[in-house]
N, C-alpha and C positions, 0 to 999 in steps of 0.2 A: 392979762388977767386969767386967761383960761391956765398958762400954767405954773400961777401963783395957786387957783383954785386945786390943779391935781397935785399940786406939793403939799396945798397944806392938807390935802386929804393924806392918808394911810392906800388909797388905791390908788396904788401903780399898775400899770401895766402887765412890769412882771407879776404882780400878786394878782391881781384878776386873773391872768392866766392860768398863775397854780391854784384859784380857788374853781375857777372854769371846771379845772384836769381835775380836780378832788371831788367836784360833784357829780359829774359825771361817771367817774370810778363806782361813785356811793349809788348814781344811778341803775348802772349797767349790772352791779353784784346784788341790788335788791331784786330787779326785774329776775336775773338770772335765779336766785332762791325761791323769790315767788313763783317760779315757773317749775322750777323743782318741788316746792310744794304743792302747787295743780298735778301736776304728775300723781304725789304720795296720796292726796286724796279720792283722784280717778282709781289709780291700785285700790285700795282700802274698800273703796265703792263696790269695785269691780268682782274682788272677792267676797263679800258681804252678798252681792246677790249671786255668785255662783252658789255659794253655802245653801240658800236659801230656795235656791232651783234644786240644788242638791238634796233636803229634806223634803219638797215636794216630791222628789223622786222617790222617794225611800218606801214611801207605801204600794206604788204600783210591784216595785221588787222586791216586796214580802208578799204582794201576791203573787208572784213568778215561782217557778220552782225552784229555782237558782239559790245559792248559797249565798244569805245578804250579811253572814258575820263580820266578812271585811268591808262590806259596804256601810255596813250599819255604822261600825267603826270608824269607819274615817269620817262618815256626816255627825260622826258625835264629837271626833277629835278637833274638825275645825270649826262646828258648834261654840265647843265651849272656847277656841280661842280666839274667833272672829267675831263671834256676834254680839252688840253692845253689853246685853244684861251681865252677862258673866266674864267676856273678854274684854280685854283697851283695846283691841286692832293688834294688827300684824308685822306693822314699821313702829319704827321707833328713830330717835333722832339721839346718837351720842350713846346709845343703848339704855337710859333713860325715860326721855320725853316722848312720849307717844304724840301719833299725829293730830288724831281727836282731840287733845289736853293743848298740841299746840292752837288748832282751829280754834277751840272753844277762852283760851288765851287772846286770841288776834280779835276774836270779833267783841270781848269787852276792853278789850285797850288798844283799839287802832285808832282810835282819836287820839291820844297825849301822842302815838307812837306817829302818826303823821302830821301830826302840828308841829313836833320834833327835826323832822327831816323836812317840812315846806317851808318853814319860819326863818332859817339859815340863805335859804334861795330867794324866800321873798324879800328877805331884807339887802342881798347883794345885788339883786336886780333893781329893788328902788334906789339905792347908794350909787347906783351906777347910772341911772337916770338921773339923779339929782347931779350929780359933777357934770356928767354932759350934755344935760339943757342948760346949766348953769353955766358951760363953755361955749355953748353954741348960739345963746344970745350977744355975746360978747360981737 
């Protein structure tokens, strides 16, 4: 009976295994990008508040005597291209997509985009249960 049941099913053996190896692949290169993207948004972060200690700074060394033109300078150079109001940020993805536009991307579409990717596993782990309780009563 039990291998009437896994014939007439579509899972064999060999195809669990290469859907096994295919999800896993899809696992390991999502975790690997999402970890890539933790990264681009620590950078992004990371420069956002140097910028920002940077212009704090800026008034103490207008009261110094010191020459603040190049200083002044660069806290305005990456002003204007790190800080939200007037900059996207500093990375970009593809030369394109900026990091902020992908975040703000993921966080109204990571429901379809993870019902997408659990929906495939959840239904080969029940299909997989179902053949082999349905073999192991036998």
């Amino acid at each position: 009976l039990f291998e009437n049941v896994v014939s007439a099913s579509r899972l064999t053996p060999k195809r669990i295994k290469h859907w096994i190896t295919l999800l896993m692949i899809v696992i390991v290169w999502t975790c690997f990008l999402f970890k890539l993207l933790m990264g681009a948004i620590g950078l992004e972060n990371a420069v956002k508040v140097t910028v920002l200690e940077l212009c704090q700074e800026l008034p103490l060394q207008i009261a110094s005597d010191h020459n603040v033109a190049p200083f002044t300078a660069l806290v305005q150079y990456w002003r204007l291209r790190a800080l939200p109001p007037t900059g996207p940020g500093i990375l970009s993805l593809w030369g394109s997509l900026r990091i902020p536009d992908i975040v703000l991307y993921l966080q109204f579409y990571s429901w379809p985009f993870v019902a997408a990717i659990v929906t495939p596993v959840f239904k080969l782990i029940m299909s997989l249960k179902t053949v082999y309780s349905a073999g192991m009563t036998v």
